[in-house]
N, C-alpha and C positions, 0 to 999 in steps of 0.2 A: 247308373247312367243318369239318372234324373238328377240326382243330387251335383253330380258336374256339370250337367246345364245350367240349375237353378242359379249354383257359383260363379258360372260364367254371366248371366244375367245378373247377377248381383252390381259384378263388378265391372258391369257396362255403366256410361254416365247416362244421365237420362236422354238427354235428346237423341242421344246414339241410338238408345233404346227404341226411341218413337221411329226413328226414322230407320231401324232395324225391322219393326212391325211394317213398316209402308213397304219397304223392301219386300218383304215376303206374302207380302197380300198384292205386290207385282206379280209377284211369283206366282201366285194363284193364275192372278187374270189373265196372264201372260197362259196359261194350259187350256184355261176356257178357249183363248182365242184358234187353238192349235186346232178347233170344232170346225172353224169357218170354213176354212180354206176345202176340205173335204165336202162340207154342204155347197157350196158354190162349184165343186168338181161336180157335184150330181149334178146339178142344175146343166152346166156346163155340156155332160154330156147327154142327158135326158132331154133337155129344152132345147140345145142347139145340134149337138151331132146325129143322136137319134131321131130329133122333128127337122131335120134338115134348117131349122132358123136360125140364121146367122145374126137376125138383128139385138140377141142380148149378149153376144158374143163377147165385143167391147169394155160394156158395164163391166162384166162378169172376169174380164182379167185384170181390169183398172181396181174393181174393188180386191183382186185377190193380193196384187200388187202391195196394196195400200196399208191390208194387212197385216203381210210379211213384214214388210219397213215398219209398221209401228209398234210393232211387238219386239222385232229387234233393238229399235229403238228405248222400247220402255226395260227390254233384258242386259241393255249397257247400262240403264240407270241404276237397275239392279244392282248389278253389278260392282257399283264406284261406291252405290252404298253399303253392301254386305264390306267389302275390304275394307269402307272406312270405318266401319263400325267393327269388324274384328282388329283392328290395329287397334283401335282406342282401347279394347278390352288387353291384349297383351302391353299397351303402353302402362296402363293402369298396373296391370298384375307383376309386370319386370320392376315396375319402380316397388311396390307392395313388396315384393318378395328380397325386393334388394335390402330396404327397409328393414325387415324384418331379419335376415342374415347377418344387421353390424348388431342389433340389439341380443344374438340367441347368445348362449354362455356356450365354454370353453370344452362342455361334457358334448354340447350341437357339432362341433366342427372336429370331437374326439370320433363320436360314430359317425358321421361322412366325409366321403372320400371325394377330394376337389371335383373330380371327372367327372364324377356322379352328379356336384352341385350345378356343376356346368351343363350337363346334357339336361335338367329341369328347366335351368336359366334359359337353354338355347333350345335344341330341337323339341323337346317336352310342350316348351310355349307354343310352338311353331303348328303342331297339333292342336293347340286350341284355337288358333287362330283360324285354322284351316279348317274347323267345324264349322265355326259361323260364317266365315268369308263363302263355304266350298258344302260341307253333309248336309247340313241344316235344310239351304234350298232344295238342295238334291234328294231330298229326304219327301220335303213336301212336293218337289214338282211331278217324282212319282206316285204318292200317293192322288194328289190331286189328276192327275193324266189320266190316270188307269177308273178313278173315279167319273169324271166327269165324260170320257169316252164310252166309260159300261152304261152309263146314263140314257147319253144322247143314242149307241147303239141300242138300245134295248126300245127307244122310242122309233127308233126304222123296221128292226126286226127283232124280235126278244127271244124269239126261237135259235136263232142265227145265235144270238150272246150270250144263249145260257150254256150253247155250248163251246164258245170261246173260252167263258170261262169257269167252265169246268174243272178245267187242267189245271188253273191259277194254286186249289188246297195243294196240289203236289206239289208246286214251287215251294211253296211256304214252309213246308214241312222240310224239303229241303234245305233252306236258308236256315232253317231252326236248326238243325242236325250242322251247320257248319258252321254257326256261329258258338255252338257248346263246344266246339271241335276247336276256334281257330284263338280264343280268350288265350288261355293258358300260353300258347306259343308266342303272344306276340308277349304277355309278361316277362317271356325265356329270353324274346329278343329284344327288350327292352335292358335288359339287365346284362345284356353282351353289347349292347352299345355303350353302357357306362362303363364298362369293364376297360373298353377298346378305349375311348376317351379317357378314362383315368391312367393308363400305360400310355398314350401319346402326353400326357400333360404335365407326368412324373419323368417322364425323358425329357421332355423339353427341359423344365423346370431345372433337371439333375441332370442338364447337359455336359455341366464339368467336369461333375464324377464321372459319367461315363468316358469322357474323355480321358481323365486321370488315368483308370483303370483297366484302356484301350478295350472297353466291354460294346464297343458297336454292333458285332457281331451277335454277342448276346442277346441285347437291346433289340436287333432285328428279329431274330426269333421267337423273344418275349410277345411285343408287338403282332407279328406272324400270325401266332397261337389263337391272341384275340384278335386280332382281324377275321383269321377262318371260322373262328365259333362263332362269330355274326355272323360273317357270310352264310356258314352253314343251317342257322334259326332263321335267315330271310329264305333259303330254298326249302325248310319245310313247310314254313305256311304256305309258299307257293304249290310245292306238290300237293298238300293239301287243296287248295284252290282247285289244282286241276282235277282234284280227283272230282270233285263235286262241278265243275264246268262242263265238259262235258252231257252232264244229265240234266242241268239247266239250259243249254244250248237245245237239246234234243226236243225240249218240252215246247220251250219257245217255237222253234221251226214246226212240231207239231200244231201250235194255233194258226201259222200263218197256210199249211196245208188245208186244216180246219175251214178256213176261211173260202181259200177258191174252191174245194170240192164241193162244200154243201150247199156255197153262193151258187156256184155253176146250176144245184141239181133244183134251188129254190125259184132262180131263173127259168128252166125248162119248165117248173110248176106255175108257172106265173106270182111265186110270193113274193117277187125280190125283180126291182128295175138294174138294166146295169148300170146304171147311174148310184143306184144305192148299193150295189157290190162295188163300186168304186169307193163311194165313204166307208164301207170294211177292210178293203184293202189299204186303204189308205190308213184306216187306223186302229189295224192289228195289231200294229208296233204300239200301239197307246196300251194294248192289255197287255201284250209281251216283253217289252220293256222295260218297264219298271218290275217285273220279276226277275229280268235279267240283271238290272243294275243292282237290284236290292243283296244281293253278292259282295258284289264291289262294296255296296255304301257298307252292310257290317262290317265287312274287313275296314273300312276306315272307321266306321264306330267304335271297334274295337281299339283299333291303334288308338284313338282319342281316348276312350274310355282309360285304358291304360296309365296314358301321358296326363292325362289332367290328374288323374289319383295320386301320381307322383308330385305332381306341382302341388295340389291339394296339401299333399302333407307336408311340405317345404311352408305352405300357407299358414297353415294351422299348426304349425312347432309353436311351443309354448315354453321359455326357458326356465330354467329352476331358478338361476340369480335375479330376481327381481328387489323393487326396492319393496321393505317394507311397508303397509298403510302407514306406521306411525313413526314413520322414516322421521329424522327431526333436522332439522335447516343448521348448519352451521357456518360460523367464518372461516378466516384464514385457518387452515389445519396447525397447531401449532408442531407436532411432530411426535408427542410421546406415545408410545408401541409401548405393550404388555401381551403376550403370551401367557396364558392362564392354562394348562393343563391341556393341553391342545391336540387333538387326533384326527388322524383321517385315513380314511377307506378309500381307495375304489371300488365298487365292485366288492370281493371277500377279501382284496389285499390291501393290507394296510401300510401305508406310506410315512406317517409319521403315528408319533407314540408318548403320550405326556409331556407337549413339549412346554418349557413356560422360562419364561425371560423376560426383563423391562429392559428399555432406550427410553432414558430422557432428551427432551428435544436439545437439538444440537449434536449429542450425541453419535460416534459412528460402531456401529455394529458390524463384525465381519464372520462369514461361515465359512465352513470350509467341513471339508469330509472327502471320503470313497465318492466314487461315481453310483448313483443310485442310492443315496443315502438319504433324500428327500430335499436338497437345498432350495431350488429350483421350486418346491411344492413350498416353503415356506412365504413366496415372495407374490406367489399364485393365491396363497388364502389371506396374505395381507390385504392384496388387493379387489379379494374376494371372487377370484375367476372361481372360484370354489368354494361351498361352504364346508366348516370341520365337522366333520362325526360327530366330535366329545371336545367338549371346552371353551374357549372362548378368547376371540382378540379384541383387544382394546385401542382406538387411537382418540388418543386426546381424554381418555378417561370413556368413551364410550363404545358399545359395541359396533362392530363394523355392521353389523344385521342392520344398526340404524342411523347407519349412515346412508344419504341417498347416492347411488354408485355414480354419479354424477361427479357429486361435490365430493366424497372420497376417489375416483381413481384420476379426478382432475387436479388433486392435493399428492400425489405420486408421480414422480418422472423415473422412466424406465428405460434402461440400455441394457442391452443384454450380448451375448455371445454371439447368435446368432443372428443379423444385422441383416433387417430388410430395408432395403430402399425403396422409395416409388420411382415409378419415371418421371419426373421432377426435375425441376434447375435442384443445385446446391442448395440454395436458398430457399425454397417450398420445402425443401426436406428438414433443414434445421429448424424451419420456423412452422412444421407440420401441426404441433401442438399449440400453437399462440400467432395465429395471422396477423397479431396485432402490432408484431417484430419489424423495428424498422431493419435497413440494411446495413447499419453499426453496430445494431444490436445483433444481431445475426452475426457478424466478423468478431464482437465479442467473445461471444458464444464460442466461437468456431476455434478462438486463437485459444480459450482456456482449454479445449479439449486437444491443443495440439492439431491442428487441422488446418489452419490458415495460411501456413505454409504451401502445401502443397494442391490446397483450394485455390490458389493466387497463381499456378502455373497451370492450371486446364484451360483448356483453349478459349473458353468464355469466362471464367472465374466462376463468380457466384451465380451464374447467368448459365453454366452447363449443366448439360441433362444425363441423370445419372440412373441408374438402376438399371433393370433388367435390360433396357435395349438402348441404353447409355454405356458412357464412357466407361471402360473399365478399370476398377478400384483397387489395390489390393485388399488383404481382409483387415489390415490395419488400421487403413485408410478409412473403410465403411466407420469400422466400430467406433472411430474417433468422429465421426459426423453423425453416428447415432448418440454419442457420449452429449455432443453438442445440443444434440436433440432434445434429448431428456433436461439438459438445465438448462436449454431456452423456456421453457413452464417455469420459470423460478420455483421450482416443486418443495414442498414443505417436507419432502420425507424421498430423499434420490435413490434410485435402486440401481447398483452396478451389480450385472449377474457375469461373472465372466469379461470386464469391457476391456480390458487391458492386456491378454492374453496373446493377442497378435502384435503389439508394441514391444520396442526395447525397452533396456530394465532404465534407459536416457528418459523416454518420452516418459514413460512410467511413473517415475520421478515428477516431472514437471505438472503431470497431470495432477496429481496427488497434492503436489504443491500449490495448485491455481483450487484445486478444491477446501483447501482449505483458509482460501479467501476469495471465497464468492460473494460477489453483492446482495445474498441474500442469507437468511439462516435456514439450513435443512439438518433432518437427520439425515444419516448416510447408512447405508444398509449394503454392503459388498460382499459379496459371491467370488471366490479366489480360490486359487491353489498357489501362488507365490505367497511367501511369507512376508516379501518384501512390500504387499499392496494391504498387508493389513498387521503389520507390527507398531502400525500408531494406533489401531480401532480400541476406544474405553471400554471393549469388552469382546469376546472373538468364544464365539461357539463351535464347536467340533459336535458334528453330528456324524452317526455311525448307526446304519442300520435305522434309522428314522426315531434313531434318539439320540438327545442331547446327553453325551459321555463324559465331555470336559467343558466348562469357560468360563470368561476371566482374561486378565491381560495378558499379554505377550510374556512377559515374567511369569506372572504363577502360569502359566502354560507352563511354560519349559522348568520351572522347578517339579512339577506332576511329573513330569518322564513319560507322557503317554503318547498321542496318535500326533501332536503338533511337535512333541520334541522330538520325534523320530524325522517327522518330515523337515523340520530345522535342522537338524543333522542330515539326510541326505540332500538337500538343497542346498545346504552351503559346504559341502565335503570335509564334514567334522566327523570322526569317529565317532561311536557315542558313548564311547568310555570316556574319551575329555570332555566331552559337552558340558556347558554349564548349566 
């Protein structure tokens, strides 16, 4: 728990800070003051209803009066200052954690699940927020009430207060017993709310599949499942709650019985004016109250405690791709790729397997393989989302470890298969990688990937808003505006994984065609399964089972007889007894 304070103190700015501390030394004075009003009740009734004199009557409600209003007065100030001082803390920490989520590697967002990252971003913060804004005071106004009440009662009668609070160890022990009790469950329900948010966020998300697959029904039940398992984690801490409320209820109403029996019996002895049983009654609630609350506040210390240990560790991820200290500065990337012997793991499964190839710049390089053959992992440790096990890649004659991932993945322009858009115009999105694109250059772009066609008939052009809660694209459509994407970067080394896969074999053509008179020189590096999108590449690798089996050009391919002349045979409907 201290240590998620500390953090949260950390990442307060300072005046926040100062004027956080003024805040809660309100809070203080503001309990001292909760004294008065019961010392002026004795008065009140000792000096004026019991001596029959009416004349300090006046004073004595003016000043009671005056009291109240200033203390409320100074608990609004409070107030505006705790919120704006826990907002400054979550502004600070959402921008920090966002910050820190573009920089983590691609191993960060393998082991979490969006729901999950969302429920830290949003309600996770919302807990911390609520500590400082809402526990923190609450925390000290019972301790300071119950203090400063045992105090002042123990200065009217201390016989009367010691045995008020008497009763107080059994609270505590109570509280203790519910607080080892209620930790664990809110962890349980902290982990069914991600649950429930990542199944609402993977539906949204895969709204079309389910729609595709007419699975709503499914998807309702799925949903269902995790709905109930929170719901069901929020009713055990509750039952728990109740089990332990009641015997805090009992205890409390025990002080305040405490109170008028022994007051009554100190009275008939002459130890106690009723004026001064009126300051006990009046501020039994000061001893019994904050035993009562101190319930509630662990139950919310806990939920906090919780919720910041999660954000905590979203804070403190620390990625494995970083750049090396002796990272070394370079120019333009000219383009030349070596694969040296090259392996990689996950985990104990291994993805690729001695892999080793050159591309001289200029040069276009194409793979192809089975699904799960590691292609896709080649294009991922180029760009270094991953380091290799065993071996080593080259660009430009040096190793990628020292390149700084900056100036290497800003020297890579990448389109892949799977085509995200932002919600964006057209034109934010093609020009996502170089803001520095005017709007011809953009239409360049856009007409060599086949795209400006049908950019030129959306309702605003380049000026419409596309993506998730944008116009709808088909999958063609995207990939040729992500294609756009990737060689608006004028990239020294273009990686098509898959870009062509939703076009005819018309646009297909044309594309290929405008790629190889681009206004600038890249290598090309494409990921296919048509033969037709890489039967010009000056070298085409078949990889199988996360090794390179065959490569070489299109010809000695197909003079090999192996995994590409098969697939040229059944992709052009050649037996493969005539095959050449």
């Amino acid at each position: 728990m201290r240590k998620q304070i500390a953090w949260l103190w950390e990442n307060m700015d300072a005046p926040f800070r100062r004027r956080h501390v003024i805040a809660l030394c309100i809070s203080a004075f503001t309990c001292l003051l909760l004294l008065v009003n019961p010392a002026l009740s004795q008065r009140l009734i000792d000096d004026v209803i019991v001596a029959q004199n009416p004349d300090p009557l006046l004073p004595i409600l003016a000043a009671m009066l005056i009291v109240k209003l200033g203390r409320e007065g100074l608990r609004y100030l409070m107030v505006i200052f705790l919120e704006s001082d826990a907002q400054n803390v979550v502004y600070n920490l959402r921008r920090k954690l966002f910050s820190k989520m573009q920089y983590n590697d691609m191993r960060f967002f393998d082991g979490h699940r969006t729901g999950d990252l969302m429920t830290r971003m949003s309600a996770d913060l919302d807990w911390c927020r609520h500590f400082l804004a809402y526990i923190d005071f609450h925390i000290l106004d019972a301790v300071c009430t119950f203090l400063f009440a045992t105090v002042y009662l123990a200065f009217v009668n201390w016989k009367l207060t010691l045995l008020l609070i008497a009763i107080t160890p059994v609270l505590l022990i109570i509280t203790k017993l519910f607080s080892k009790h209620v930790r664990p469950r809110f962890v349980f329900m902290r982990e069914k709310l991600s649950e429930m948010n990542t199944a609402a966020q993977e539906n949204i998300a895969g709204n079309r599949v389910v729609k595709a697959f007419a699975r709503e029904e499914y998807e309702k039940e799925r949903f269902e499942k995790k709905n109930h398992a929170f719901m069901d984690s929020h009713l055990r801490i509750n039952k728990l709650w109740l089990t332990f409320f009641p015997m805090i209820e009992l205890l409390v109403n025990a002080i305040q019985l405490v109170t008028v029996f022994m007051g009554g019996l100190f009275i008939m002895n002459g130890q106690l004016t009723p004026g001064e049983l009126a300051i006990f009654t009046s501020l039994s609630w000061a001893v019994s109250n904050p035993m009562r609350e101190l319930g509630n506040l662990i139950n919310d210390l806990q939920r906090f405690s919780t919720s910041a240990a999660k954000v905590m560790e979203l804070h403190f991820a620390k990625p494995q791709i970083v750049d090396a200290p002796d990272a070394q500065e370079h120019g333009r990337m000219r383009g030349q790729i070596e694969f040296d012997h090259v392996s990689f793991k996950i985990d104990s499964k291994s993805i690729l397997q001695d892999v080793s190839f050159s591309v001289q710049p200029g040069q276009t390089v194409a793979v192809m393989g089975p699904t799960g053959s590691g292609k896709t992992t080649l294009i991922h440790l180029l760009a270094r989302f991953y380091d290799v096990t065993e071996g080593q890649i080259r660009v430009d004659g040096c190793d990628v470890k020292q390149w700084k991932l900056t100036q290497l993945r800003g020297g890579i322009g990448t389109a892949t298969q799977d085509v995200f858009l932002f919600s964006d115009t057209v034109e934010g999105n093609v020009a996502f990688g170089n803001q520095a694109l005017t709007l011809d250059e953009v239409k360049d772009f856009s007409r060599r990937a086949d795209a400006a066609e049908f950019i030129d008939k959306l309702p605003e052009g380049y000026d419409t808003i596309i993506g998730e809660r944008g116009v709808g694209l088909s999958g063609g459509q995207r990939q040729r505006i992500a294609l756009a994407r990737a060689m608006a970067v004028r990239p020294s080394i273009l990686i098509m994984d898959d870009t062509t896969s939703a076009v005819d074999s018309e646009t297909e053509q044309y594309i290929q065609e405008q790629l190889r008179s681009l206004p600038f020189e890249c290598t090309k590096f494409i990921i296919a399964q048509r033969i037709s999108s890489m039967r010009d590449a000056d070298l085409i690798l078949i990889l199988q089972d996360g090794k390179i089996t065959e490569q070489g050009t299109h010809q000695e391919l197909l003079q090999k007889r192996g995994y590409y002349w098969q697939t040229y045979c059944l992709q052009y409907g050649i037996p493969m007894k005539e095959a050449v």
